[in-house]
Residue frames relative to the residue before (quaternion, step in Angstrom):
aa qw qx qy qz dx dy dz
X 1.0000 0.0000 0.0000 0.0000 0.00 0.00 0.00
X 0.6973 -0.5099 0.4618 0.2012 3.67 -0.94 1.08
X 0.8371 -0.2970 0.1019 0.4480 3.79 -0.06 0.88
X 0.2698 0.5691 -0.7002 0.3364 2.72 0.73 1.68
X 0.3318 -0.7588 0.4311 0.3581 3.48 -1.45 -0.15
X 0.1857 -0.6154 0.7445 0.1804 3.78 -0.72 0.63
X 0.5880 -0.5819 0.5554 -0.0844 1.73 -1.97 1.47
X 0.3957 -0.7174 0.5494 0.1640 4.04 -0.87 0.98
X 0.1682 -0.6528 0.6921 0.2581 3.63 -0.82 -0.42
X 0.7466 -0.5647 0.1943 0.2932 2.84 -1.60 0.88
X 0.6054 0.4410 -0.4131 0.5180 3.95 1.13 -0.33
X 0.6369 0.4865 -0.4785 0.3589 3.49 0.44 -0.15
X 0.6825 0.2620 -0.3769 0.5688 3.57 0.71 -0.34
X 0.6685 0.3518 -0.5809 0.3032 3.77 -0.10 0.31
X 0.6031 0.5988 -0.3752 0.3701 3.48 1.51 -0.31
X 0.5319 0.6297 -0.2865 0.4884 3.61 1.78 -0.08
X 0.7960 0.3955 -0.1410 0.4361 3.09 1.17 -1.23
X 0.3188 0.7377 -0.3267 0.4974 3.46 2.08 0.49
X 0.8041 0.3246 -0.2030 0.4547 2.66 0.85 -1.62
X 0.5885 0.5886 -0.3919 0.3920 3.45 0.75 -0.42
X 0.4685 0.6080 -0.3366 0.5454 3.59 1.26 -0.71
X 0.5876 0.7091 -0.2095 0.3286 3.58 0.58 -1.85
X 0.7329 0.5569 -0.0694 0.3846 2.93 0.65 -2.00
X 0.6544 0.4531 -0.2064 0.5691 3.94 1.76 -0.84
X 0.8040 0.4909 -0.0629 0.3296 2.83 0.60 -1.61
X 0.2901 0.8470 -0.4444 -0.0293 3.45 -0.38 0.69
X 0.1549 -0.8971 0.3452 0.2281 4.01 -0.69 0.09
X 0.3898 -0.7288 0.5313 0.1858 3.25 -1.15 0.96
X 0.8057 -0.3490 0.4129 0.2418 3.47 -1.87 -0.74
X 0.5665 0.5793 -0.0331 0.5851 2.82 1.84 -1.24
X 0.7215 -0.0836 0.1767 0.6642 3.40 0.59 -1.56
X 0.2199 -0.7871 0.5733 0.0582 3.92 -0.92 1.41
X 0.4806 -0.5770 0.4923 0.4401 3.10 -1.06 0.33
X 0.1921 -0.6715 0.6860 0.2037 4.02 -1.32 0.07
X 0.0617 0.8713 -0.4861 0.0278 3.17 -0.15 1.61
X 0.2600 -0.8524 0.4281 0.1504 3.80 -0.35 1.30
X 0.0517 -0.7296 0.6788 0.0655 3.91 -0.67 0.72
X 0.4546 -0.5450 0.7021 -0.0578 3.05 -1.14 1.75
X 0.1141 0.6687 -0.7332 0.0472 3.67 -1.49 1.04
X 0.5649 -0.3644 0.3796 0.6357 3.74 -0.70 -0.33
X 0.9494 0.2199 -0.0325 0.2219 3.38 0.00 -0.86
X 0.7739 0.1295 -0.2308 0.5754 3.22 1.42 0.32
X 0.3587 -0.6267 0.6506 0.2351 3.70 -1.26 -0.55
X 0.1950 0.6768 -0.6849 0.1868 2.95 -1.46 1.25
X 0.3029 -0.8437 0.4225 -0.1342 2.59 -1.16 2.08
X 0.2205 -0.8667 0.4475 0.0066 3.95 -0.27 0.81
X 0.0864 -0.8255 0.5515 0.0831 3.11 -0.90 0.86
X 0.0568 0.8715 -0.4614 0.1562 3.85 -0.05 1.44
X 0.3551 -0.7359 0.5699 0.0866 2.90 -1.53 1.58
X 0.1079 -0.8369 0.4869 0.2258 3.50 0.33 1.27
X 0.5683 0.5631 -0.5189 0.3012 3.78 0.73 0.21
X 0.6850 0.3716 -0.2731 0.5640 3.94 0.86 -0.54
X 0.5050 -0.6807 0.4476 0.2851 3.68 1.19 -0.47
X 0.7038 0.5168 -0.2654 0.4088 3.29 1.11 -0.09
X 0.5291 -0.6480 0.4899 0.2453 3.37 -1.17 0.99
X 0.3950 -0.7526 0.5179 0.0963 3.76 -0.66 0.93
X 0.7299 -0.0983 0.1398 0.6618 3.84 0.97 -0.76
X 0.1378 -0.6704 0.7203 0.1129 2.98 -1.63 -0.07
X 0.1083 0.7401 -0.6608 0.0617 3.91 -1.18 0.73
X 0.0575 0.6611 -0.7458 0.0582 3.47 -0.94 0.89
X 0.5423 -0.6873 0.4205 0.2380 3.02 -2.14 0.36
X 0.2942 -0.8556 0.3492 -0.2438 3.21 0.55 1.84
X 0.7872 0.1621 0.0273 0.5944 3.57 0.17 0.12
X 0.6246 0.6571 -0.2281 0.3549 3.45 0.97 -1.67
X 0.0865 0.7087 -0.7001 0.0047 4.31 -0.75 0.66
X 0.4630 0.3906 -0.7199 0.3389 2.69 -2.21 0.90
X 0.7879 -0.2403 0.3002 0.4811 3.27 -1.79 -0.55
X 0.6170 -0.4128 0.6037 0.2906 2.95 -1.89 0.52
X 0.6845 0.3652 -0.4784 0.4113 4.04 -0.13 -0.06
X 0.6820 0.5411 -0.2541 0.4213 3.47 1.09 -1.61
X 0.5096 0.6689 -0.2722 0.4678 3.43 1.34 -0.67
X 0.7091 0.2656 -0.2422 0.6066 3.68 0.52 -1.59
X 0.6196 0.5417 -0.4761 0.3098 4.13 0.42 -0.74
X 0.6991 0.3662 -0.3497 0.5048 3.89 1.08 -0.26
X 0.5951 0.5220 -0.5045 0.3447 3.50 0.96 -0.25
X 0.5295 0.5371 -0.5340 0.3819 3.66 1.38 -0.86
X 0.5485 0.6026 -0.4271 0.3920 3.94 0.79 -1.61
X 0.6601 0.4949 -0.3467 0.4462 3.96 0.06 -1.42
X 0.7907 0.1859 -0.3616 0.4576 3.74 0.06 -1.10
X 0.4222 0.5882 -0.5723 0.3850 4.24 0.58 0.07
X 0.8208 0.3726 -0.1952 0.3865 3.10 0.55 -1.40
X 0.5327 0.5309 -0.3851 0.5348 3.72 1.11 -0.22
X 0.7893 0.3507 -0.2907 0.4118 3.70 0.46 -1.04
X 0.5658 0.4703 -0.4676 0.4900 3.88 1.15 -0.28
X 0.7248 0.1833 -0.5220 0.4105 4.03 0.39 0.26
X 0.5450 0.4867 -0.5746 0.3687 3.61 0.26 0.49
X 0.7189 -0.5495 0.2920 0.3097 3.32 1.10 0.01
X 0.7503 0.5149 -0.2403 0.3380 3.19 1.56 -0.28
X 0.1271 -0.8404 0.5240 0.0545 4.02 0.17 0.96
X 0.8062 0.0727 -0.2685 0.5223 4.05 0.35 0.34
X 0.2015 -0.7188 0.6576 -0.1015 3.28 -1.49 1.23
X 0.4057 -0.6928 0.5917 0.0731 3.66 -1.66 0.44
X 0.2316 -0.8400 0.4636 0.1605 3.14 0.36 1.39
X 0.0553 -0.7441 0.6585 0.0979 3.59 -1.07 0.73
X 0.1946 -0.7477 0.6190 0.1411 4.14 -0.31 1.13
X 0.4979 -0.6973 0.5115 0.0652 3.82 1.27 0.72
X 0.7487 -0.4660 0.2656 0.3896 3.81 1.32 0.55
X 0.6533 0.5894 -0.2354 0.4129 3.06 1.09 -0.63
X 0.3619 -0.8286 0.2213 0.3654 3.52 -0.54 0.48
X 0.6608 -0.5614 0.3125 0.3881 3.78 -0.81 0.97
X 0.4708 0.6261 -0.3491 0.5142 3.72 1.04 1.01
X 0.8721 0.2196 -0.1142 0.4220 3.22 -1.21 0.63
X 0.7658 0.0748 0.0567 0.6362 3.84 -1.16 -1.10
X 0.9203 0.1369 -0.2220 0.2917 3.83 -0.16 -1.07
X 0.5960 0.4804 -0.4871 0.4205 3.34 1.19 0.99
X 0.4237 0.4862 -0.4350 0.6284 3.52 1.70 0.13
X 0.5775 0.4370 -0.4521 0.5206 4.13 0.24 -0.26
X 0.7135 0.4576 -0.2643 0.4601 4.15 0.76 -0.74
X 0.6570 0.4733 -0.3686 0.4567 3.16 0.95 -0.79
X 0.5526 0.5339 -0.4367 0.4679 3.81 0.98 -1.13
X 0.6082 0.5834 -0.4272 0.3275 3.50 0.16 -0.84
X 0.7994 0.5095 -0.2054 0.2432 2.79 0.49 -1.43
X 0.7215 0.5256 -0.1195 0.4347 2.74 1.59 -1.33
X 0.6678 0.4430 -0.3063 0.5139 3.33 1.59 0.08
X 0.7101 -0.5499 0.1691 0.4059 3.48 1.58 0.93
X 0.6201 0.5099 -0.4910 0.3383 3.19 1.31 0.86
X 0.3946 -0.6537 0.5928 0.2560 3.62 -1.36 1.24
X 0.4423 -0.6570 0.6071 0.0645 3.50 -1.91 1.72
């Protein structure tokens, strides 16, 4: 029917608001993008050169107990500390839709605090 509205579910609008994110955000070689996926139950964090297309690392919270924040706040620390010996000390945060709260702003803060520049 003509202007009704239909309803989305919740991945469809974070998969909009990705792309809209997408659409700013972009990463090089120099500076990657640090891109965070959010599941119920874990975190996993990426480091991508969208110019060659290729994913640089990968860290999730694997192995890792406690809470789910304290959990994503060392995965941010793990990929700082993984990407400062590959050489790489500033990144482009992508929150991938999600909102800049909670798990993926404890995942930013770890970063940060483990010496990566946003």
């Amino acid at each position: 029917m003509p202007g009704k509205r239909v309803p989305k579910g919740r991945a469809a609008l974070r998969a909009r608001r990705h792309v809209r994110v997408r659409a700013k955000v972009s990463g090089t070689a120099e500076r990657p993008r640090l891109v965070v996926f959010r599941s119920l139950k874990h975190m996993t964090v990426q480091l991508v050169d969208d110019v060659r297309h290729h994913t640089l690392l990968t860290v999730t919270d694997a192995g890792l107990t406690g809470k789910k924040s304290e959990k994503s706040a060392e995965v941010g620390k793990r990929v700082a500390a993984q990407a400062k010996a590959a050489g790489i000390t500033t990144v482009v945060f992508d929150r991938a839709g999600y909102q800049y709260h909670g798990r993926v702003k404890a995942v930013a803060d770890g970063a940060r605090e483990g010496g990566l520049e946003f």
